[in-house]
Legacy VTK file of the C-alpha trace (Angstrom):
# vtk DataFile Version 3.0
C-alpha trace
ASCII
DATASET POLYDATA
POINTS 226 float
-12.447 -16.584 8.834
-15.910 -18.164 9.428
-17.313 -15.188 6.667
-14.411 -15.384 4.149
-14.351 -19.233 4.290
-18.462 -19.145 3.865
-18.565 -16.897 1.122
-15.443 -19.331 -1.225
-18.212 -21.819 -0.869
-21.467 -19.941 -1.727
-19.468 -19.240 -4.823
-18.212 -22.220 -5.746
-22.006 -23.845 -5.321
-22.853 -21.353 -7.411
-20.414 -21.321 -10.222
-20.435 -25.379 -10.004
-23.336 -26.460 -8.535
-23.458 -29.791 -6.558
-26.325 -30.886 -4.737
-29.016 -28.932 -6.336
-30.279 -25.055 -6.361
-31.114 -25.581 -2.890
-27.993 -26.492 -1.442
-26.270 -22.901 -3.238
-29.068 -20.975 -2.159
-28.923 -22.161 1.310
-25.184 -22.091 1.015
-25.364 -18.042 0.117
-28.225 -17.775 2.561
-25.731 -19.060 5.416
-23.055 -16.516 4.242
-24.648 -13.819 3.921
-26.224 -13.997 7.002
-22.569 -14.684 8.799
-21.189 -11.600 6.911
-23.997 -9.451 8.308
-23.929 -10.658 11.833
-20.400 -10.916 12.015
-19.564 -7.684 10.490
-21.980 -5.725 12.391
-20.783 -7.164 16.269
-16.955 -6.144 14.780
-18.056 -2.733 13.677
-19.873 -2.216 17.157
-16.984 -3.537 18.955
-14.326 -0.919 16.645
-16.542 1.571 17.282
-16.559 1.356 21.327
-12.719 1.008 21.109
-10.647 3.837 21.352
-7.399 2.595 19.521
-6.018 5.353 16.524
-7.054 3.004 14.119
-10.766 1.746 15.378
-12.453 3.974 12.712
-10.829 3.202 10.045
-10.776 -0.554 10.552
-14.926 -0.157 11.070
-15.555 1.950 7.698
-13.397 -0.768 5.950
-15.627 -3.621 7.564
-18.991 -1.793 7.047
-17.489 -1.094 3.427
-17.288 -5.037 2.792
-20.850 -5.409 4.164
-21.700 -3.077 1.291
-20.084 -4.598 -0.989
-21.680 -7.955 -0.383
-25.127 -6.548 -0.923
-23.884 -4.666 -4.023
-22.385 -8.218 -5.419
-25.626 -10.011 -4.212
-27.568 -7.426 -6.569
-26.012 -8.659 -9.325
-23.296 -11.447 -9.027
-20.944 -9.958 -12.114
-17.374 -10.987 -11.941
-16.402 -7.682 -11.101
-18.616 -6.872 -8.034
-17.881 -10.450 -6.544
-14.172 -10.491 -6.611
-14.413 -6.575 -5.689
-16.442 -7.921 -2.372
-13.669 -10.608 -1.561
-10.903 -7.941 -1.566
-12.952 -5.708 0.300
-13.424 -8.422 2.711
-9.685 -9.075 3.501
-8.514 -5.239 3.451
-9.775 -4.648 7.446
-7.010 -7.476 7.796
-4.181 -4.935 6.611
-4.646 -2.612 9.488
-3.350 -5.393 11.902
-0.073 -4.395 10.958
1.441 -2.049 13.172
3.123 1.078 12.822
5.903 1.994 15.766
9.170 3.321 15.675
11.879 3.337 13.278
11.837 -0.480 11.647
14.890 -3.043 11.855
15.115 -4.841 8.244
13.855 -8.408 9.384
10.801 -5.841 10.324
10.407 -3.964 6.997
10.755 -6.850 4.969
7.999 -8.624 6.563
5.621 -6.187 6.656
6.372 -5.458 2.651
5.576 -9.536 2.919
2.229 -9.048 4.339
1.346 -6.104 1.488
2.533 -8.465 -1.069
0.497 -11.169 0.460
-2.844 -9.039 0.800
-2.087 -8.069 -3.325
-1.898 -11.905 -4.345
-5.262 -12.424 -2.269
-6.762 -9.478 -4.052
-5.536 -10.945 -7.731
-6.622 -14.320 -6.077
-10.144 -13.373 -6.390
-9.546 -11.647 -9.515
-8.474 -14.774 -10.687
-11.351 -16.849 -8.809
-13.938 -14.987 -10.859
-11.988 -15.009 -14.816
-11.225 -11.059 -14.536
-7.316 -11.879 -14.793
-4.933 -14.401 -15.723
-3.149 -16.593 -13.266
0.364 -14.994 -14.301
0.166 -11.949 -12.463
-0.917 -13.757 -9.034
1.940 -16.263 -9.409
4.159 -13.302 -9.787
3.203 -11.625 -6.957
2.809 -14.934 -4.758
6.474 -15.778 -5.197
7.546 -12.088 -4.365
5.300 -12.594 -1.164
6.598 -15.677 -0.488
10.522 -14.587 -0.746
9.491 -11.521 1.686
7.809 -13.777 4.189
10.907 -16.474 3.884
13.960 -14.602 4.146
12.704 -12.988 7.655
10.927 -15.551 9.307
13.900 -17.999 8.616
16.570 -15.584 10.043
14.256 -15.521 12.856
14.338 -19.032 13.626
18.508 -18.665 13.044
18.549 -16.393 15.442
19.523 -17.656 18.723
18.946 -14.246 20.895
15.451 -13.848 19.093
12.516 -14.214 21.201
10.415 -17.316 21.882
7.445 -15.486 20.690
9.530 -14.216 17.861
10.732 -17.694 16.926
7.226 -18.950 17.460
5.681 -16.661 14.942
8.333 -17.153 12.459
7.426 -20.745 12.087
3.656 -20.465 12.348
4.596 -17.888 9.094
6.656 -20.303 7.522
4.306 -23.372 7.906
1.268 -21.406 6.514
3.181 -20.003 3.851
4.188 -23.464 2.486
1.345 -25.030 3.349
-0.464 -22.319 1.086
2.225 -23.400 -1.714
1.776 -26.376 -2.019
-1.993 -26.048 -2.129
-1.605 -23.613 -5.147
0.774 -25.900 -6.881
-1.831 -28.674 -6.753
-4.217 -26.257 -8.439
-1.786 -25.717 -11.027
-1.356 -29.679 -11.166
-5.291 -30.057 -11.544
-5.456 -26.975 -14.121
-2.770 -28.647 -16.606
-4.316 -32.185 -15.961
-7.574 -30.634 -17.169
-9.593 -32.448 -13.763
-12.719 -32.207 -13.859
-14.129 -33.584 -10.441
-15.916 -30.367 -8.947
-16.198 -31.980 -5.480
-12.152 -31.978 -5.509
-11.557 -28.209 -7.144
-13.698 -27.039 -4.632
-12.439 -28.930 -1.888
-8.820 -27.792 -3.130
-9.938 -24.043 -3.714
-11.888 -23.425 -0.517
-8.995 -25.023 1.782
-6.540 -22.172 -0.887
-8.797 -19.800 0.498
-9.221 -20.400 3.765
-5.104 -21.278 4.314
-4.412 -18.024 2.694
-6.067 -16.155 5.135
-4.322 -17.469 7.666
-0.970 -17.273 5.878
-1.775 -13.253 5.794
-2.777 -13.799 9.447
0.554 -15.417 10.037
2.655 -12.935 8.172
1.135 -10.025 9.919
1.349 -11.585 13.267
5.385 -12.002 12.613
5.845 -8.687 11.342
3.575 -7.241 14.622
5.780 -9.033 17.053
9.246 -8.323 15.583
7.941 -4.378 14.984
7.128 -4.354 18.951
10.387 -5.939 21.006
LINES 1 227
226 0 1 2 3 4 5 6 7 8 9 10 11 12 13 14 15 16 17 18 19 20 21 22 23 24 25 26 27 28 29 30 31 32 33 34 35 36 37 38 39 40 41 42 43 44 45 46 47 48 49 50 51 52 53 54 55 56 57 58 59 60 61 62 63 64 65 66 67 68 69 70 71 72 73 74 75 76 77 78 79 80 81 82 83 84 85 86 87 88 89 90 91 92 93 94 95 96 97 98 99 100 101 102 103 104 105 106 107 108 109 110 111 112 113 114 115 116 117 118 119 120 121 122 123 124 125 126 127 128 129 130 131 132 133 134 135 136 137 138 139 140 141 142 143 144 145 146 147 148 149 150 151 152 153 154 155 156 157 158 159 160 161 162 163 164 165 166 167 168 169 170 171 172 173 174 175 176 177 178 179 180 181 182 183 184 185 186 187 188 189 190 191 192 193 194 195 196 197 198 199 200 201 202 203 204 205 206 207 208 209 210 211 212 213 214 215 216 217 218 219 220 221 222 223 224 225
């Protein structure tokens, strides 16, 4: 969170720079000196772990280290928004895969895919390689696979505490994520043009949609495993 959240605002400073060179340098500085320490204590601790899916979760994380120093080479569109996705794909291994699945189950966890998609064409969109059409698309077909569960969930009077609790952590995130992007969209047809607010307002879209994909993966986790 700390790395992801780090690195909206090293390139925000450095698309629309407030404060001076100095303050985006020291701002990328910051982050990519997170990313390295971070990533390198999570690929030593995968690596001493003997869960089925240690290794893979490492190469992914070591891959996003890569790609940071591959994007900090040359800061095109394409090997910046290619280092954000790489940075939130370790977070789709979280997800479980046990027995047959129960539908509230499936549909989450086709949530969770839908939501790490909408983050991927969320950077896409972040650095002008796409449109904003396809991420809206995608966000409302996340959000309708996230809803339908997590709200039967809370319906459900035999479900779990910890089953009820996750639904509404999901649900909360997921409209709190909402109505973040819709106040984008507000800004982007009202043509603002206060930086300090867009990048307040993107950063906190950021940093609440990683947690929303936290959230969703953490419901689908604890329905998969009752």
């Amino acid at each position: 969170m700390i790395s992801i959240l780090s690195g909206a605002a090293a390139t925000a400073l450095l698309r629309a720079p407030v404060g001076g060179p100095a303050l985006a340098s020291a701002t990328l500085i910051a982050h990519t000196i997170a990313g390295a320490v971070i990533g390198a204590i999570v690929v030593w601790h995968l690596a001493r772990s003997r869960k089925p899916r240690a290794l893979p979760a490492a190469s992914l994380v070591a891959a996003a280290i890569t790609s940071g120093w591959l994007a900090s080479r040359s800061f095109t569109p394409f090997t910046v928004a290619g280092h954000t996705i790489a940075a939130f794909l370790p977070l789709a291994l979280l997800v479980e895969n046990p027995r047959p699945l129960a539908w509230k189950t499936w549909v989450a966890r086709v949530g969770s895919a839908l939501l790490l998609l909408q983050i991927a064409l969320g950077a896409l969109v972040r650095h002008h390689v796409v449109g904003l059409a396809w991420h809206f698309l995608v966000g409302g077909l996340a959000a309708i696979a996230i809803l339908v569960p997590a709200v039967a969930v809370t319906q459900d009077e035999p479900a779990l505490v910890v089953e009820k609790r996750a639904a509404r952590w999901a649900i909360a995130a997921l409209l709190t994520q909402t109505l973040l992007g819709a106040a984008l969209l507000l800004m982007i047809a009202a043509g603002t043009d206060n930086v300090p607010l867009w990048r307040a307002a993107m950063n906190a879209h950021v940093l609440v949609g990683t947690l929303t994909l936290l959230a969703a993966a953490s419901l689908s986790h604890v329905l998969a495993t009752r």
